[in-house]
C-alpha positions in Angstrom: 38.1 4.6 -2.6 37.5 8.1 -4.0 34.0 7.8 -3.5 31.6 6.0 0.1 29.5 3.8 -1.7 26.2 3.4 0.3 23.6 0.3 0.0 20.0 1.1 1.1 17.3 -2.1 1.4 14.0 -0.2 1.1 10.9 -1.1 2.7 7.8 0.2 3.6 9.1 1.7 7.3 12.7 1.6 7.2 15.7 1.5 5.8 18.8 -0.1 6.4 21.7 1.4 5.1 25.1 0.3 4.9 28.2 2.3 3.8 31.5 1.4 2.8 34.2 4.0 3.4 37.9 3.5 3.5 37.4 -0.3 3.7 35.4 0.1 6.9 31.5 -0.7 7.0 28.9 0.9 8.9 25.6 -0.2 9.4 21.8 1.7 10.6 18.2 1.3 10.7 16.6 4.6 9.8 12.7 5.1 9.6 11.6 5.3 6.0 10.2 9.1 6.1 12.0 12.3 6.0 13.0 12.8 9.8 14.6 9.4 8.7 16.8 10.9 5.8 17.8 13.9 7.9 19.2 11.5 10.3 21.2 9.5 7.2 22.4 13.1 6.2 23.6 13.6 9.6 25.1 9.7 9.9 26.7 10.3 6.6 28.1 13.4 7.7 29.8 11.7 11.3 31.6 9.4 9.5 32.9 12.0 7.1 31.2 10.5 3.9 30.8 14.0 1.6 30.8 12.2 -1.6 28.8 9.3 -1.8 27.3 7.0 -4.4 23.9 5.8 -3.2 22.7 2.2 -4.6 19.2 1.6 -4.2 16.2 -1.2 -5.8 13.3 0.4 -7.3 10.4 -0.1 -5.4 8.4 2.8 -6.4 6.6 4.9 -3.9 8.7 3.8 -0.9 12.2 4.4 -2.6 11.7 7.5 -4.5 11.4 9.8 -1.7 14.8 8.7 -0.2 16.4 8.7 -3.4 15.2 12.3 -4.1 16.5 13.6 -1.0 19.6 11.8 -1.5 20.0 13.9 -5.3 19.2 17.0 -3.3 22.0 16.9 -1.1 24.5 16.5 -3.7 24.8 12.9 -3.9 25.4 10.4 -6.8 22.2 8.2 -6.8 21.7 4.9 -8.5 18.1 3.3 -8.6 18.3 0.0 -9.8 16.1 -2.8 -11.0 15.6 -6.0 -8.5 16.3 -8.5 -10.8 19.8 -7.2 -11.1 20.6 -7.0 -7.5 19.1 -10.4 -7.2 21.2 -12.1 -10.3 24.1 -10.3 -8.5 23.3 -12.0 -5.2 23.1 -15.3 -6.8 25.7 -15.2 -8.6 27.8 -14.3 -5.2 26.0 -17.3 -3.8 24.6 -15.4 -1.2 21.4 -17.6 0.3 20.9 -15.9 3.4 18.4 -13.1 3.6 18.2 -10.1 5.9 17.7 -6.4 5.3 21.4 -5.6 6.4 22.7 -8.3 4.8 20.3 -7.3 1.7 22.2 -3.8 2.4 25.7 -4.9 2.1 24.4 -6.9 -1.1 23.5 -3.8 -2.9 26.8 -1.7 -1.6 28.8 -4.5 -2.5 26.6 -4.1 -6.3 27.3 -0.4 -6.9 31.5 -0.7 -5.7 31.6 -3.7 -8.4 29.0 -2.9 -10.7 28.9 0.5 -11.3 25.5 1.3 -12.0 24.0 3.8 -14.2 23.5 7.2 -12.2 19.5 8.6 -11.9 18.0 12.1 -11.9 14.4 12.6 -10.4 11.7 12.5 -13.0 10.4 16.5 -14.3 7.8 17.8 -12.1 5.5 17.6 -15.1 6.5 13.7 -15.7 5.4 13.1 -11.9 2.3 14.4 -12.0 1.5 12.5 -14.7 2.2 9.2 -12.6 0.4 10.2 -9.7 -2.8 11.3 -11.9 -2.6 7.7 -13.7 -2.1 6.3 -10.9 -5.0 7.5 -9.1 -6.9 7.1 -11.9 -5.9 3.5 -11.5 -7.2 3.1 -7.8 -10.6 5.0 -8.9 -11.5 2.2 -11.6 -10.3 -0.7 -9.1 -13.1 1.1 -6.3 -15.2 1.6 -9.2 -15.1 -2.0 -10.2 -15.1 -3.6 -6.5 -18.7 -1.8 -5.5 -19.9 -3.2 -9.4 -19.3 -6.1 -7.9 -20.8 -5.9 -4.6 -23.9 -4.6 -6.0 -23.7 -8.1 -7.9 -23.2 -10.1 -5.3 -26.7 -10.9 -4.4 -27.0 -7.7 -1.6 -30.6 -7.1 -0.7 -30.9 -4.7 1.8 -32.0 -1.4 0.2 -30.2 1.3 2.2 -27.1 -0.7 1.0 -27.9 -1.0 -2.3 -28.9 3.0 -2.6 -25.4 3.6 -1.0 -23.6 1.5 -3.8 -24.8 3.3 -6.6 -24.1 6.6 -4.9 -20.6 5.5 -4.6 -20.4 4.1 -8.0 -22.3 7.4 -9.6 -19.4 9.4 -7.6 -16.8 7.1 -8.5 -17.4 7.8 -12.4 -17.9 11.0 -11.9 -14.4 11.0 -10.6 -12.6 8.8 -13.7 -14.3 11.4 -15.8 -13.0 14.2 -14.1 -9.0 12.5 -13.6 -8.8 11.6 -17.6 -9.7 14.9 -18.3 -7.0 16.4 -15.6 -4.0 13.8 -16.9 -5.2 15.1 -20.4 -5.4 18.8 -19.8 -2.1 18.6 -18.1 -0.3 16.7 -20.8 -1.7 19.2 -23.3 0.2 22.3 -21.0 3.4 20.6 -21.9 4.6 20.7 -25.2 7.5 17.7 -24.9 4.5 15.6 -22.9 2.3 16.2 -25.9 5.1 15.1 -28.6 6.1 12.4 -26.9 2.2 10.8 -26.8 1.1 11.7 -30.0 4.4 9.9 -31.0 3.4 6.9 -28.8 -0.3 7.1 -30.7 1.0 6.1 -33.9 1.6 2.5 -32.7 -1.4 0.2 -33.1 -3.1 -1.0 -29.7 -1.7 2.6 -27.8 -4.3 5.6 -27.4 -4.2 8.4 -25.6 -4.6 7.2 -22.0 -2.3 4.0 -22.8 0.8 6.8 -23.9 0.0 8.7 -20.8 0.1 6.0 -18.8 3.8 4.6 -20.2 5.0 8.2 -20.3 3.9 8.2 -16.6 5.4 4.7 -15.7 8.4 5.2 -17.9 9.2 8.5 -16.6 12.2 9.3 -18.8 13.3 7.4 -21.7 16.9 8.9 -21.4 17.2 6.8 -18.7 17.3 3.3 -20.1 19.7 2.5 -22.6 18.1 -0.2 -24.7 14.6 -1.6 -25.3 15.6 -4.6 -23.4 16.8 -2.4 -19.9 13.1 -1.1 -20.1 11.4 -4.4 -20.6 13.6 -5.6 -17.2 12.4 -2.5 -15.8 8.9 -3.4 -16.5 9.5 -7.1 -15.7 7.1 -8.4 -18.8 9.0 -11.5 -19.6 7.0 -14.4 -18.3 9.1 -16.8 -15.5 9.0 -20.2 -16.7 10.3 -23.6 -15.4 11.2 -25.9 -17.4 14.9 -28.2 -16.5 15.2 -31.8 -18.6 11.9 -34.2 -19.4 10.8 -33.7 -15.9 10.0 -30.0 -14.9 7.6 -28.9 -17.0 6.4 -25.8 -14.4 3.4 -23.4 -16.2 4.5 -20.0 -17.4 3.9 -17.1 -15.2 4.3 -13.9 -15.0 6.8 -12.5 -12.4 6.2 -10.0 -9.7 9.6 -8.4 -10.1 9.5 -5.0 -11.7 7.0 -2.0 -12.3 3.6 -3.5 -12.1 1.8 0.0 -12.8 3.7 -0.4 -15.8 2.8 -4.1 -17.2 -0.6 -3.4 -16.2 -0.8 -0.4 -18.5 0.3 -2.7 -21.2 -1.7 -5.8 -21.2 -4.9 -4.9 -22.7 -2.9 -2.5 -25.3 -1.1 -5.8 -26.4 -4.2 -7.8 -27.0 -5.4 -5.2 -29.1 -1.6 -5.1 -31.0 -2.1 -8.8 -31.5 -4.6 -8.2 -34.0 -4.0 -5.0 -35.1 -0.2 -4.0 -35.0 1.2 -5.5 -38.3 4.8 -6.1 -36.1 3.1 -7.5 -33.4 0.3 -9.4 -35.0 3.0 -11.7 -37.0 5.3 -11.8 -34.2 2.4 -13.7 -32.4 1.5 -15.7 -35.3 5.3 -17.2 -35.3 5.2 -17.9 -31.6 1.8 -19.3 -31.8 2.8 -21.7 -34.8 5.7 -22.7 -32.4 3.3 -23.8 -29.9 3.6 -21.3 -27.4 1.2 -21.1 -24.5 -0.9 -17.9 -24.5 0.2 -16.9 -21.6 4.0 -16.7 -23.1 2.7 -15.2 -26.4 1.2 -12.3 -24.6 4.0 -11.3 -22.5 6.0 -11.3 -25.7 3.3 -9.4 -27.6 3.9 -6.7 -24.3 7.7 -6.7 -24.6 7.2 -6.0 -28.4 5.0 -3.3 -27.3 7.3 -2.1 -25.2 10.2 -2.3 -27.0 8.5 -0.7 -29.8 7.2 2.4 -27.6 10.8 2.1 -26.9 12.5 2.9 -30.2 9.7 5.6 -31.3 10.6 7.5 -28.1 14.6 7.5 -28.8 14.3 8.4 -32.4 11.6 10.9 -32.5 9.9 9.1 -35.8 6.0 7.9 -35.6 5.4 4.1 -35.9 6.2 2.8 -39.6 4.6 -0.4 -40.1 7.3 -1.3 -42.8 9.3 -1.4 -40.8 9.8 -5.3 -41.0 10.7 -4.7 -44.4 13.8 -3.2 -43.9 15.0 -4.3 -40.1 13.6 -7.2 -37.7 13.2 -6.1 -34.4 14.9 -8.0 -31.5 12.7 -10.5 -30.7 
């Protein structure tokens, strides 16, 4: 093995990381924080493991940090989707579930899989994320303490309190889309890249900030159908013979920042995209639930946001005249 391969299962405190070195395995619990990943640095180091190929799932805010430091040091980092690590596991028939057996799971993923490597998103590209995505928390306050002040409250002081927090609240969306847009207008590949997203129909501003956020870097996904995995847009459904007839869902796996930013955008498309609004009108004449027509309107979205990105071009609404896109 030219390379230790090392399996991290990420969670919110810890992580347990496996390594596989010279057909050995060695197995720790480190906390999930950065006197944690000195101590990996220093594990990897005692068992001589100076070239390693880190596999990890992406789960966001409690794996990017790790997998940063893990770049940093000189290590080849892969972060992959959860949906691929599970199919992986299934299709080992693996049904037991523990973090170091979860671990081994993803080592054992990287050795036979070979995973695309990652590179930290731009500093600029971050800050976009974080601004969006406190932007995000503000409006969910923001809409909680609207509803408290609807829910039938009758004491006064509280009542005066509420719509001091809500005044400050929209104060302080006012104040964050004007940062995330200021900031996007500093960068000149930010402000290409969103004015390119703007010319699709059911995207504005904010929407293209919020992908360019979420998406981080479009180099990284090879195909419009990695990024819709990545996103995890495709509605679950179950369905086996005449019997299971299960409603359509959407799943929890993938970057929910990310399909949240594109469900009101794809209602709007529905109507107004010309790609998107006949792609709906198919489904719905093949009797598709809603539910299923608009996650498909989202993974068009998406996969359209995806091909204007790669190629550079603005949105041409012929362009089902000359090449269907994959549905």
């Amino acid at each position: 093995m030219s390379k230790s391969i090392l399996g991290i299962d990420v969670s919110k405190d810890t992580l347990d990381v496996m390594l596989l070195r010279q057909d050995k395995m060695h197995h720790a619990v480190m906390e999930n924080n950065e006197a944690g990943f000195i101590k990996i640095h220093q594990w990897l180091r005692k068992h001589k493991a100076e070239e390693v190929h880190a596999c990890l799932e992406a789960t966001g805010q409690y794996s990017t940090p790790i997998a940063e430091y893990l770049f940093a040091k000189g290590h080849q980092v892969s972060v992959v989707n959860p949906l691929r690590i599970k199919a992986y596991g299934q299709s080992r028939l693996i049904r037991n579930k523990t973090d170091k057996l979860d671990a081994y799971l993803i080592a054992e993923f990287c050795l036979s899989q070979k995973p695309p490597l990652w590179t930290p998103p731009e500093p600029d590209v971050r800050e976009v994320q974080e601004l969006v995505r406190h932007l995000e928390d503000l409006q969910s306050m923001y809409q909680m303490e609207r509803n408290r002040l609807k829910s039938g409250v009758r004491s006064r002081l509280v009542i005066d309190n509420l719509k001091k927090h809500i005044a400050y609240l929209e104060m302080q969306i006012k104040e964050v889309k004007k940062s995330i847009q200021d900031h996007i207008n500093q960068n000149n590949e930010l402000q290409r890249q969103q004015r390119l997203l703007e010319t699709i129909p059911g995207i504005g501003k904010l929407t293209a900030a919020k992908l360019l956020g979420e998406i981080q870097n479009i180099r990284s996904f090879e195909s419009a159908p990695q990024l819709a995995a990545y996103a995890g847009v495709t509605p679950r459904q179950r369905r086996s013979g005449v019997s299971v007839r299960g409603k359509s869902r959407f799943g929890k796996t993938g970057n929910a920042n990310l399909r949240k930013a594109l469900y009101m955008p794809a209602l709007v498309a529905k109507k107004h995209n010309p790609i998107i609004s006949a792609f709906c009108l198919r489904l719905e004449k093949r009797g598709k639930k809603p539910i299923v027509i608009v996650g498909a309107a989202m993974r068009k979205l998406l996969h359209i946001s995806f091909g204007v990105l790669k190629s550079g071009k603005p949105f041409d609404p012929n362009y089902l005249n000359n090449l269907q896109f994959a549905s």
